[in-house]
N, C-alpha and C positions, 0 to 999 in steps of 0.2 A: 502578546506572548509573555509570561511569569517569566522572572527574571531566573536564569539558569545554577543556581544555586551548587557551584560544584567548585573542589578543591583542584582544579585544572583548568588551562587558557582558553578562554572562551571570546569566538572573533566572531562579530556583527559582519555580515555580507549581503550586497544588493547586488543583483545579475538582474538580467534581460531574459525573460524566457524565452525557452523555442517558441518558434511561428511556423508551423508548417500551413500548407494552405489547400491542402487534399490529402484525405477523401474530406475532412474535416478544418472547415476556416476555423482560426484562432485568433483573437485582439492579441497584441504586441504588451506586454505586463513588464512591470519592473518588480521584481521576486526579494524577499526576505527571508534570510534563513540566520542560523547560528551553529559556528562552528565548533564544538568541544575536543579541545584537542588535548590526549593521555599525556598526561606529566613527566611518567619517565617508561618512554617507548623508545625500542630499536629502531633509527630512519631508515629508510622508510618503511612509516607503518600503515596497515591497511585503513578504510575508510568504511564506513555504512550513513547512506541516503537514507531518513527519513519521515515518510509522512504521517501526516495527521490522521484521525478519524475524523465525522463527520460532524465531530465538536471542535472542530480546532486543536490547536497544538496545547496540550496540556500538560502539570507539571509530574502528575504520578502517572502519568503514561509515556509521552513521547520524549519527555527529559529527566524521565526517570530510567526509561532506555541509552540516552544517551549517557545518563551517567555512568548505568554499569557498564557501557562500551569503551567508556574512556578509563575505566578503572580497569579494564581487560586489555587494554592496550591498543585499543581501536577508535580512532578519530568518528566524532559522529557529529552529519552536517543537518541542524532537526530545519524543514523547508517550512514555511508559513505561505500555504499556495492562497489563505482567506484572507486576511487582513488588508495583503495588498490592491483586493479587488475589491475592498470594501465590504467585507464579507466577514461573519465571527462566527456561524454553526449553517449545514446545510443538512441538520436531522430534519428540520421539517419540511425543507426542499430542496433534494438533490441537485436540481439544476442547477443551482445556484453559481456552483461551481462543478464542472463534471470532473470523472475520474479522467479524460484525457489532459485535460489542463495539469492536472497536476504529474501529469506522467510526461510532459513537456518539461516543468517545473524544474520534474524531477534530472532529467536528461541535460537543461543546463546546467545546472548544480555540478553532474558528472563532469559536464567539461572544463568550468573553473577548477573544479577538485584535482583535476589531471595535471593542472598548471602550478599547482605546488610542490617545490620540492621539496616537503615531510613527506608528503603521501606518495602512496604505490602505484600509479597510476593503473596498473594492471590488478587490483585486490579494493577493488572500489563496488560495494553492494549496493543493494537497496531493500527497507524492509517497510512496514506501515501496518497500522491496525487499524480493521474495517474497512474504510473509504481508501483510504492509506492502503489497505492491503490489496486491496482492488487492484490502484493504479503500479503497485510493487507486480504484483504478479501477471496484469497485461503487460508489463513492459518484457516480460520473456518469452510474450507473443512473436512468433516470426515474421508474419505481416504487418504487424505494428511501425520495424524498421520502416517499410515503407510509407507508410504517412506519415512515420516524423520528419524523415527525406533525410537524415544522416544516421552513419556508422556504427554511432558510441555504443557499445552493450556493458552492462553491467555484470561482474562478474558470478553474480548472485543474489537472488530474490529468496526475500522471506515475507509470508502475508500470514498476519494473525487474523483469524480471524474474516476472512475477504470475504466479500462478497460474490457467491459467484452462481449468480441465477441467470447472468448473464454470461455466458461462454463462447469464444470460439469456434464455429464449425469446422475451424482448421485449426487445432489443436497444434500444431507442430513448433516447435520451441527455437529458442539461440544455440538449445542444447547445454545452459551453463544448470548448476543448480538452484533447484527450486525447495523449499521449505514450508510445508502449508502447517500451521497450529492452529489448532481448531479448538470450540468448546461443544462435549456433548450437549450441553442442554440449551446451546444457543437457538430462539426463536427470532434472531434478527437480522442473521446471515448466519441461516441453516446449515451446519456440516455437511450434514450429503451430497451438498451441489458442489462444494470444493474434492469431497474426496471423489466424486464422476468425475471431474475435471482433471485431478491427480493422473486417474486410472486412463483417462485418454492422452494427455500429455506423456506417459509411458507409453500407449503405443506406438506414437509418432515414431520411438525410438531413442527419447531421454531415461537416462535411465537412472539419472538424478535425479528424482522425483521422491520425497521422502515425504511422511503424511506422520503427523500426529495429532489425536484428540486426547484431550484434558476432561476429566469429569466435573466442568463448570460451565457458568452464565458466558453470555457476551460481554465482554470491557471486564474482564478477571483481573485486573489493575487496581481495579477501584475495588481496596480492602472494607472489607464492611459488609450490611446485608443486602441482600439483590433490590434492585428497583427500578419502577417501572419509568420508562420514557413514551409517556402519553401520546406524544406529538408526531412520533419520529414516523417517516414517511418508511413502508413497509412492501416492496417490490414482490417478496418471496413464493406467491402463491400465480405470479407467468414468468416460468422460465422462458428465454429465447434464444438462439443462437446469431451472435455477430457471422453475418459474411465479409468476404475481403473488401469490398467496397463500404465496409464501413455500418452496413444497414441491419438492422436485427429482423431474424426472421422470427415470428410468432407462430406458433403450431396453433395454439387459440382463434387465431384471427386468419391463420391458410396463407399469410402473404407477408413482404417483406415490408423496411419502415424505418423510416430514422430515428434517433434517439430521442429526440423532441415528438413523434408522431406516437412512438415506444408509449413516453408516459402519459401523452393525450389519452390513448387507448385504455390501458391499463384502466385511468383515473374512471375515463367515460364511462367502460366497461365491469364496475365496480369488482376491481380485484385489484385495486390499491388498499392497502391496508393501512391502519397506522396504530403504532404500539408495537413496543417489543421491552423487554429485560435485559439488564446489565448491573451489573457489578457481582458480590458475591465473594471477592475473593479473599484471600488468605496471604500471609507473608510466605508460609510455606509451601503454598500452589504459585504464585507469582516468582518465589526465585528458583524454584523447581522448572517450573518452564523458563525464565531467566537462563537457568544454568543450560536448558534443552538449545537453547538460541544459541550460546558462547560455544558448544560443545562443536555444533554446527558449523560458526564463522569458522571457529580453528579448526577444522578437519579440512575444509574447502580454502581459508586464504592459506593456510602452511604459513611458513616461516619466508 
């Protein structure tokens, strides 16, 4: 992880992640993250959980986030779910690390954060781009609670960007709010499967559910001209639906399947892809959606 470059306290943390062990076993991790905590905030101030994309924790994305959260007056805790598995990118293969790991990660993160007293224990988010936005926006799954086997919800999910060719068949939420930022012209984690997602998570009955798309690439972070990622393993063309037991059903294949059977199939079945675009962006489309994020935390933590 780059060194955190910001004019605010910044504290090195190592937790234990969650271990649930159904529907989904999980190895026992010791977790890295970095706290940036706002210089001069009223205590206590609220918090946002951070994940990576599926490049790792990066300096003009994921602590570039954190800085503007700390200069908004919101503590940001950026998670490093790769490094400590021995891992530095999973574009070319997801497995590597899956999104539940790090929605694990993520959930002990929340519980140390609870145990300080700056933070709010009750104004504590979580946001992530791509991979990261994945496991930010499964965690306001309502059956999720139960394979993690505790309590903890977050007050608020934000996913730039996520992934969501994979969905819930059971849509129904924690009920807190959700934030989907999307790019139209992303071919890497396609908007339309997040705004279906959007649109069915309202009917559950949340009615938090706010959607915007941005007229840009995937990874709009990365200022400069778009480019291609030759390698990057490409899901988007089988969508599936997770059941509550954990198993994705494939409409393609007529039948249900684990997550490891999931990309067997795919792969076998040649509707793996690989190649997608990112970057593209602009300082005035990054802190335009910047500003769309802040607008956000402050409407939902209040004061």
């Amino acid at each position: 992880m780059g060194d955190l470059a910001l004019a605010a306290d910044v504290e090195r943390l190592t937790f234990d992640t969650l271990t649930p062990v159904a529907p989904l076993v999980l190895q026992p991790a010791r977790i890295t993250a970095r706290l940036c905590r706002p210089e001069r905030a009223r205590r206590p101030y609220p918090a946002m959980v951070i994940l990576s994309s599926s490049a790792g924790v990066q300096r003009h994305r994921e602590l570039y986030y954190a800085q503007s959260l700390a200069t908004a007056g919101i503590a940001a805790c950026v998670v490093d779910s790769f490094g400590p598995r021995g891992v530095r990118s999973t574009v070319a293969d997801q497995s590597r690390v899956s999104a539940f790991q790090m929605e694990c990660d993520a959930i002990a993160a929340l519980r140390l954060l609870r145990e300080d007293p700056a933070i709010d224990g009750a104004r504590i988010g979580i946001m992530g781009v791509s991979k990261g936005g994945v496991a930010a926006i499964n965690a306001a799954i309502a059956v999720r609670r139960h394979w993690r086997g505790v309590d903890e919800l977050f007050a608020l999910h934000v996913g730039i960007c996520p992934g969501c060719v994979a969905q819930h068949r059971d849509a129904s939420t924690t009920d807190r709010p959700v934030f989907f930022m999307l790019a139209q012209r992303d071919d890497y984690t396609p908007a339309h499967f997040a705004i279906d997602y959007a649109q069915r998570m309202r009917a559950t009955g949340n009615a938090r559910i706010r959607v915007k798309v941005y007229t840009a690439h995937h990874g709009w972070e990365s200022i400069g001209p778009v480019y291609a990622i030759a390698n990057a393993q490409n899901y988007s063309r089988c969508a599936n639906l997770i059941e509550n037991d954990g198993r994705h059903f494939v409409a393609a294949a007529g039948r249900a399947m684990s997550e490891a059977e999931y990309r067997l199939w795919v792969r076998d079945n040649g509707l793996l892809d690989f190649g997608a675009h990112a970057g593209g962006g602009s300082v005035a489309l990054r802190d335009r959606a910047t500003g769309d994020l802040l607008s956000f935390l402050s409407s939902n933590f209040g004061e």
